[in-house]
C-alpha positions, 0 to 999 in steps of 0.5 A: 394708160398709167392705170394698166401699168403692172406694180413693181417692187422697188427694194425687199430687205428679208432681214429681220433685224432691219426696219424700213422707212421711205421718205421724200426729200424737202425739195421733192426730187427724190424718194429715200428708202432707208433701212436700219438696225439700231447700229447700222443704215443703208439708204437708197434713192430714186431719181423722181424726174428721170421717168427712167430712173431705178434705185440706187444705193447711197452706201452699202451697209457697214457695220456700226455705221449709222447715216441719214440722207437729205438732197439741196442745191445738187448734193446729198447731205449725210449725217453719220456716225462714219470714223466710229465717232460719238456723235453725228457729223455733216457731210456733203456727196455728189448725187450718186450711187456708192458715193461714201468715198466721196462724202466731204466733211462740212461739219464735226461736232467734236471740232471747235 
């Protein structure tokens, strides 16, 4: 019985300077946990169905660096800040944990 089931806690970040925020993707396969300064963001991601599943982070923290996360067609979408540009620039990653060295650029706003 599903209901006997102990809760269990997913993530704690005790830093006072970062807020939270959980979200869904579009496509329903996975749950975001994204936590923020207003310089610096790190998310994590929950497979939600693999029944086995546990959270994984997309990319640690990294100062001055700011990402957000989206999954469609069997990747991740990234905006982010990375490379200490201006504005936001689309990237693509495979899904998995500690990908940032793997995101590929699809999109630099700053490009023509």
């Amino acid at each position: 019985n599903d209901d006997d089931k102990a809760d269990v806690m997913l993530f704690e970040d005790l830093d006072d300077m970062y807020w939270g925020h959980i979200s869904k993707s579009d496509d329903g396969k996975f749950l975001f946990l994204e936590f923020a300064s207003q310089e610096t963001s790190e998310a994590h991601y929950l497979d939600l169905e693999d029944p086995d599943a546990t959270l994984q982070c997309i990319s640690k923290r990294r100062e001055k660096v700011l990402y957000d996360v989206e999954h469609r067609h069997g990747k991740f979408w990234i905006t982010s800040n990375v490379g200490g540009t201006p504005n936001m620039r689309l990237f693509t990653s495979p899904v998995k944990a500690d990908s940032d060295d793997e995101w590929e650029l699809v999109k630099d706003p700053e490009s023509s």
